[in-house]
C-alpha positions in Angstrom: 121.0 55.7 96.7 121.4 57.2 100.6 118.7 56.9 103.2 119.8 59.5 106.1 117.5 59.3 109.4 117.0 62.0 111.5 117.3 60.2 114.8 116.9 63.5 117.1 114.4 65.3 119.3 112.8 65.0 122.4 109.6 63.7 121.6 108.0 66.2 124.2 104.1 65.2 123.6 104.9 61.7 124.9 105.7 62.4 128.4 106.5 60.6 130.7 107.1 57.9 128.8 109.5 60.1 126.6 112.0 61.9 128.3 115.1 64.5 126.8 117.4 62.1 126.7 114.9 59.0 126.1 113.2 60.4 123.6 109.8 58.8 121.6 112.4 57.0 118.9 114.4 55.1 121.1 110.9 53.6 123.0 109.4 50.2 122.1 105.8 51.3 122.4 104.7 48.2 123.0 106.0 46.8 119.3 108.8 44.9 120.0 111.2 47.3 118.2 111.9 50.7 118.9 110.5 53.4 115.7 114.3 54.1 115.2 114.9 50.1 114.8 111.7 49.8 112.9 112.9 52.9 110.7 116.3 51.1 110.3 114.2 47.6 108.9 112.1 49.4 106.7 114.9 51.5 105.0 116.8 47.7 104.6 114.1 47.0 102.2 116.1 49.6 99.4 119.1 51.0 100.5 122.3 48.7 101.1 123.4 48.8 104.8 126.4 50.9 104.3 124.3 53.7 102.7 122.0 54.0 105.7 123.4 57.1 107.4 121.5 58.4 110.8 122.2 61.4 112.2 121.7 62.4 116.4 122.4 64.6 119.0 125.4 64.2 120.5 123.9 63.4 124.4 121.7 60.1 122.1 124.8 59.0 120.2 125.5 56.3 121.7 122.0 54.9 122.9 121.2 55.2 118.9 124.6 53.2 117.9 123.6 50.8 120.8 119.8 50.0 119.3 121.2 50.5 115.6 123.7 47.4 116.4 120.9 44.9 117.0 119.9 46.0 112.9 123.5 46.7 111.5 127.1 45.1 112.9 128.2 48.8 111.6 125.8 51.8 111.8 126.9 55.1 110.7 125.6 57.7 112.9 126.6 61.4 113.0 126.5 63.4 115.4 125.3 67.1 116.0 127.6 68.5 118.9 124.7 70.8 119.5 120.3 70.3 118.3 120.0 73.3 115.7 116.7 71.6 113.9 116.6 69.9 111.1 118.1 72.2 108.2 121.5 71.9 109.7 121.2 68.5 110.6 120.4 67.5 106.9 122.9 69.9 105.1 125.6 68.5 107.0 125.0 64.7 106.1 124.4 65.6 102.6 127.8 67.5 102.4 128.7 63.9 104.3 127.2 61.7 101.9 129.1 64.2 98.7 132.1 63.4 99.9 132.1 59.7 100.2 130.0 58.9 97.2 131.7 57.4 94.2 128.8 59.1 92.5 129.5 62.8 94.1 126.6 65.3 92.8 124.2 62.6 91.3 123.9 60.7 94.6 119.9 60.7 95.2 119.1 60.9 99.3 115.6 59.8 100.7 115.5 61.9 103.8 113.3 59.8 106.8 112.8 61.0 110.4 113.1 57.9 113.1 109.5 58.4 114.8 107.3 57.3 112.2 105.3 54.1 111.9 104.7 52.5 108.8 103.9 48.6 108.9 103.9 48.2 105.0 106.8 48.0 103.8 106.0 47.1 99.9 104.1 50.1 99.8 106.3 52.6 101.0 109.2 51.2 98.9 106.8 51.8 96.0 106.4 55.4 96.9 110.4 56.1 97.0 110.9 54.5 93.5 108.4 56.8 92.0 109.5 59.5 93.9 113.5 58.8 93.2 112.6 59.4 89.3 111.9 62.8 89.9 114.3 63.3 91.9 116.8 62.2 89.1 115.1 64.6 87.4 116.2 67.6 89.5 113.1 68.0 91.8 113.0 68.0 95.1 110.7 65.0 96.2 108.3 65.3 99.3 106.2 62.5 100.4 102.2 63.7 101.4 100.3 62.0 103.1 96.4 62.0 102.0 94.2 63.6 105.5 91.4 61.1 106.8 90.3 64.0 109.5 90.9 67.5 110.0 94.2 67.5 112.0 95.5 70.9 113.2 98.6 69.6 114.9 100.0 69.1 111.4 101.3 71.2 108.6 99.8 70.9 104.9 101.2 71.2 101.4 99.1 72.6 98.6 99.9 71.1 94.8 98.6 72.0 91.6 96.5 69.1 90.4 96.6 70.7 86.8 100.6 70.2 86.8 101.3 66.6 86.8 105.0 65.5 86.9 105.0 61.6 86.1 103.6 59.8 89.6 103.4 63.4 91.2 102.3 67.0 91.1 104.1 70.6 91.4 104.0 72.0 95.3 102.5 75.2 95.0 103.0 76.4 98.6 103.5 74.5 102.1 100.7 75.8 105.1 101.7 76.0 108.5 99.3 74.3 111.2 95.9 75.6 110.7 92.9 75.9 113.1 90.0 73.2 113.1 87.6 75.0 110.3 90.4 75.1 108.4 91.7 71.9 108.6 88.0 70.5 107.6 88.6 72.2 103.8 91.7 71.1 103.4 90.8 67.8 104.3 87.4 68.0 102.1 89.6 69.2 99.1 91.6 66.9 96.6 95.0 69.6 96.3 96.2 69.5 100.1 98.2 66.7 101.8 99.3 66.4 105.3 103.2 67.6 105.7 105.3 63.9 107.0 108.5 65.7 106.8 109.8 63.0 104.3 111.5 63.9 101.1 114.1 62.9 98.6 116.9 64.3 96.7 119.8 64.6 94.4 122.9 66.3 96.4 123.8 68.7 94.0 120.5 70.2 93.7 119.9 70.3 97.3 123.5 71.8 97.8 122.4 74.6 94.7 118.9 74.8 96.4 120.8 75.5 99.5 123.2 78.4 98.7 120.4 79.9 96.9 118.0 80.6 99.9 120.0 79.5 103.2 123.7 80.6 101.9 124.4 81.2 105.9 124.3 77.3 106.1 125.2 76.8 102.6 128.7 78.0 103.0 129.1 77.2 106.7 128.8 73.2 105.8 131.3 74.1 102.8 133.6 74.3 105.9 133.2 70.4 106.7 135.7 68.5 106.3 134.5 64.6 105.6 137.5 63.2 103.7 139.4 62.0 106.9 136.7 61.8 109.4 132.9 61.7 110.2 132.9 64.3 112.9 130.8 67.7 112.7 133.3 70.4 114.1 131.7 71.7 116.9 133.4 74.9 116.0 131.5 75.1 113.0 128.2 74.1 113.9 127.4 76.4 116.6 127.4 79.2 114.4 124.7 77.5 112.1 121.1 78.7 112.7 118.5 77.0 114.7 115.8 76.4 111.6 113.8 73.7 110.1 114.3 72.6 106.3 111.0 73.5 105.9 111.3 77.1 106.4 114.9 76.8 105.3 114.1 75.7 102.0 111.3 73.9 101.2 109.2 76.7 100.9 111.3 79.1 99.0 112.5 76.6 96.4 110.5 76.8 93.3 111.7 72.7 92.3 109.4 71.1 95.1 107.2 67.9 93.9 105.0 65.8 95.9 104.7 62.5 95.4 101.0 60.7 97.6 102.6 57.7 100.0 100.8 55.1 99.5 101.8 53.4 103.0 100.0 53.6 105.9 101.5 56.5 108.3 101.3 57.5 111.5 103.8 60.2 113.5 102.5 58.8 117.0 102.7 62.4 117.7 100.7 61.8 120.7 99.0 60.0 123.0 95.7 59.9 121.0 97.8 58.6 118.3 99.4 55.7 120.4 95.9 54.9 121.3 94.6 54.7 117.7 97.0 52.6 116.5 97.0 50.1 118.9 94.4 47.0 119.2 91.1 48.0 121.4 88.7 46.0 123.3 85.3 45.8 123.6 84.7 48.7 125.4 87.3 50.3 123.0 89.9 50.5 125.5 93.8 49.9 124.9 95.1 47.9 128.0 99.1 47.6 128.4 100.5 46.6 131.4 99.3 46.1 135.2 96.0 47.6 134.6 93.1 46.7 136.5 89.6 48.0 134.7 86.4 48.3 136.0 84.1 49.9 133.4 86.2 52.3 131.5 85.5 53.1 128.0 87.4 54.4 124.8 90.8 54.6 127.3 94.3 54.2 127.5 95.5 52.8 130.3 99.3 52.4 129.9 101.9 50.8 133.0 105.0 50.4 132.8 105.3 49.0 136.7 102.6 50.1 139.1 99.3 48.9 139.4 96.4 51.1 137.3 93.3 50.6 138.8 90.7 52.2 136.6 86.8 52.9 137.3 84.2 54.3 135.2 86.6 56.3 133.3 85.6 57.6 129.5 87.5 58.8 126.9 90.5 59.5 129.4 94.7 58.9 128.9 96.8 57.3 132.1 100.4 56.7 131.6 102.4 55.2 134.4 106.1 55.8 135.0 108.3 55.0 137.2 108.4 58.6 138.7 105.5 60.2 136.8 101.9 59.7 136.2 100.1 61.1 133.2 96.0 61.5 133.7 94.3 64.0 130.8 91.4 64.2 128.6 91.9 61.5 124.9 91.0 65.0 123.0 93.3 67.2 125.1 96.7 64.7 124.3 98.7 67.6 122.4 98.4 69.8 125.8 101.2 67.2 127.3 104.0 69.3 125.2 102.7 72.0 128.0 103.6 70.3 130.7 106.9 69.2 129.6 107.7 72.8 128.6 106.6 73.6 132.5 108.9 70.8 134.0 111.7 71.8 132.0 111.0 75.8 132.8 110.9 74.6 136.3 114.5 72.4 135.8 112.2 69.0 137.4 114.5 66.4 136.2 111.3 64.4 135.3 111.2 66.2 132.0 114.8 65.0 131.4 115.3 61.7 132.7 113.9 58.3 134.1 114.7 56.5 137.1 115.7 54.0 134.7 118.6 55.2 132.6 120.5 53.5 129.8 123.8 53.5 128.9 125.7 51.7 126.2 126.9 49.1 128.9 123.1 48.6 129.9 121.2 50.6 132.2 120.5 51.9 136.2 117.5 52.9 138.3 117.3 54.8 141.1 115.8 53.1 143.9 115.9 55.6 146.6 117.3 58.8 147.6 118.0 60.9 150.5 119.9 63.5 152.3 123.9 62.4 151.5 122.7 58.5 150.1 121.5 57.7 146.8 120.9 54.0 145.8 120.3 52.6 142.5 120.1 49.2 141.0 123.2 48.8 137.9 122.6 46.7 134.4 125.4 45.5 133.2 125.0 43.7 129.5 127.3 40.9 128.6 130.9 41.2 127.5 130.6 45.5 129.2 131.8 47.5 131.3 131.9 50.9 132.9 134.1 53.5 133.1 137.3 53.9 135.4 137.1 56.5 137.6 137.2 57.7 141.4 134.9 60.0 143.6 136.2 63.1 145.7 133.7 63.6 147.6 131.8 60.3 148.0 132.2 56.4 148.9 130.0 53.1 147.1 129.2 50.1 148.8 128.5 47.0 146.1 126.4 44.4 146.8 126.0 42.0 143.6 122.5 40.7 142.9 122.9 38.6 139.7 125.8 36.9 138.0 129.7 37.0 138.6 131.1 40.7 138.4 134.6 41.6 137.7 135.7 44.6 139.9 138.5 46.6 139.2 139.7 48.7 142.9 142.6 50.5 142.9 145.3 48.2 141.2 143.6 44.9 142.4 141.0 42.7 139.5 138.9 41.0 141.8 135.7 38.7 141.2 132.5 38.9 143.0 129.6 36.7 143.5 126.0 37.1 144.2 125.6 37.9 147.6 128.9 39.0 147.8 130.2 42.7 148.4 132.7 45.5 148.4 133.4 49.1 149.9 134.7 51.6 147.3 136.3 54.4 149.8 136.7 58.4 148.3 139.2 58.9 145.7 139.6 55.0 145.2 139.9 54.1 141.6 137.3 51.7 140.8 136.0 49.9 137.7 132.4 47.5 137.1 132.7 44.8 134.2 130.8 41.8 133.3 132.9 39.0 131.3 130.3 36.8 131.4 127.7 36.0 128.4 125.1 36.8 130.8 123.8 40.0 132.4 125.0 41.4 136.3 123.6 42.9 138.6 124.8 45.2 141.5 123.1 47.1 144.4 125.1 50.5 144.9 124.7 52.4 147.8 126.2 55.9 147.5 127.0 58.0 150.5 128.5 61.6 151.1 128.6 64.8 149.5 126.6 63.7 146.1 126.0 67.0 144.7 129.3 68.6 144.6 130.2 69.3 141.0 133.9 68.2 141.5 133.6 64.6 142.6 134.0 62.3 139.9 137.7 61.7 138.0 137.2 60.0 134.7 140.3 57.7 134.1 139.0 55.9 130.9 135.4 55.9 129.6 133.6 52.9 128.4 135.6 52.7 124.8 138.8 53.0 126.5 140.3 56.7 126.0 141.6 58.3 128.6 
């Protein structure tokens, strides 16, 4: 058995804590692990390490490997040169996981995206053992989950409770998002379940499933070639269609079964949701952070570094970012998606990226910026370092804050203490590392032309290819 991840998207509902290329999966949330780490440790409980697969966009690759290492000394994680949603994604790692099986067609594949929270475990491992029987059996298995309330930012699937199939029923039809009256019947009935985009099944039926009702993709991923390297040809995948499995296939295919999960589930699909999961106070508040209250009620007040001083508020959402505030309405959350779409329409970084910004050698925020200076504060984790490379059209000045940093410039290795700096000048060849086994810390100050597209030379990156 295979458990593939889908470790993509944007996660556009939880701005500004969620950002393009720090999206909702790769945040902590206040849980001490990240959903995509939490994901990982939940898949642990049934499927041997070297049979978890996750699959990314390329611009998250290595911030996934870098959070997957703290779960697995070896994560497997494919990469999509380009986001095409989630039928692509999923045909190309099943096509993967055909080709390095020992078991080829038979090998059965539970199918998981990375921003779900599930806390019991035992439960949802239940759930995939039912569901991997039908799956041997030739269906393909979807997980429902049972609606408590009439949800309309969700899709529901319809099964025919006359047409039991051991622990699970026959799909009649999948329903796209309905409206609030809607969503009441549904939720009132005992034949819908809410749509949690998790499913299981056997590769050759998917594959035959596949060339049935998406043969563009279908014979586009018979194109991969997996028997000498992971790697999704770029060349390949950009002709694939941008389309979900669910309108790719799920709700064509006539071999669809739903088995309940019996875990709890939530898709913290918003900010209401990251309020209702979390522990309240008396005044049904969720507090996190340097929050100051004075008589708000059913609130989340979340900081990540600035004070929140809150009066007499009801039923409202503040998020604090380093470069972004977030005030609405509890009952207005799924609006956020708007103004993300309106940042990123406008091309306001803020939809994009934080101040903060992590790397695989740790992490850099911006301090300040300003007409030809930019200054930011550099991470560096143990036993890393940063690329070599030189500027065109700019010069650095370090100044280390914490720890002993090794500094390459030009064809000297030099060591640096706290307190102690550096000049880089243009077209220098410079290099940051930290040999240490504990973290550094530098002050940069950047000066000169800083938006000119040609400055930067790349002599090696951080895994050593030129």
């Amino acid at each position: 058995m295979y458990s593939l991840i889908l470790a993509g998207g944007s996660g556009s509902r939880l701005w500004p804590l969620s950002r393009e290329l720090y999206p909702k999966q790769l945040l902590d949330l206040n849980m001490g692990k990240s959903l995509l780490q939490s994901t990982y440790a939940r898949l642990e409980c049934f499927t041997p390490s070297e049979n978890i697969i996750s699959i990314t966009n390329d611009k998250h690759q290595s911030l996934v490997k870098n959070q997957l290492q703290s779960e697995t000394k070896k994560p497997i994680v494919l990469t999509e040169p380009e986001a095409k949603n989630t039928a692509p994604a999923i045909a190309a790692a099943a096509k993967y996981i055909q080709n390095i099986s020992k078991e080829k067609d038979d090998s059965i594949v539970l199918v998981v995206p990375s921003d779900h929270l599930i806390k019991d475990f035992g439960a949802f491992k239940t759930s995939v053992m039912r569901g991997k029987k039908l799956a041997q059996d030739g269906y393909i298995v979807t997980f429902g989950i049972k609606p408590t309330y009439p949800e309309t930012g969700y899709g529901y699937i319809n099964i025919d409770t006359n047409n039991k199939i051991y622990d699970g029923f026959k799909v009649n039809k999948f329903v796209e998002k309905p409206n609030f009256e809607t969503a009441e019947k549904y939720v009132s009935s005992d034949n819908f379940y809410w749509n949690g985009g998790i499913f299981m099944f056997k590769t050759s039926v998917f594959l035959e499933e596949l060339n049935k009702y998406a043969p563009d993709i279908f014979n586009l991923v018979q194109e991969f070639d997996f028997t000498k390297h992971s790697n999704i040809s770029s060349e390949i995948f950009e002709k694939m269609p941008s389309i979900s499995i669910d309108y790719a296939l799920m709700e064509k295919s006539d071999k669809i079964a739903l088995i309940k999960l019996e875990s709890d589930w939530n898709d913290l699909g918003s900010w209401k949701s990251i309020y209702d999961i979390n522990e309240k106070d008396k005044n049904g508040n969720v507090v996190i952070g340097n929050v100051i209250n004075e008589g708000a009620k059913n609130s989340l007040l979340y900081s990540t570094s600035k004070l929140i001083a809150a009066v007499g508020l009801e039923d409202t959402i503040i998020v604090e970012t380093e470069d972004a505030i977030l005030a609405c309405n509890k009952n207005e959350a799924q609006k956020v998606k708007n103004i993300y779409d309106k940042l990123k329409q406008e091309q306001n970084d803020t939809y994009k990226i934080h101040q903060t910004v992590y790397r695989p050698w740790g992490y850099y925020t911006v301090i300040s910026a300003g007409d030809g200076f930019l200054t930011k504060k550099i991470h560096v984790y143990p036993g890393q370092k940063l690329s070599i490379q030189s500027h065109n059209h700019r010069a650095e000045h370090w100044v280390v804050a914490y720890g002993k940093a090794t500094v390459l410039h030009n064809d000297n290795m030099l060591e640096l203490n706290v307190g102690e700096c550096i000049d880089i000048g243009v077209k220098e060849k410079h290099s940051l590392q930290n040999l240490s086994q504990d973290y550094v810390e530098i002050i940069e100050l950047q000066h000169g032309d800083l938006l000119s597209e040609d400055d930067i030379i790349r002599y090696e990156d951080m895994y050593g290819r030129v």
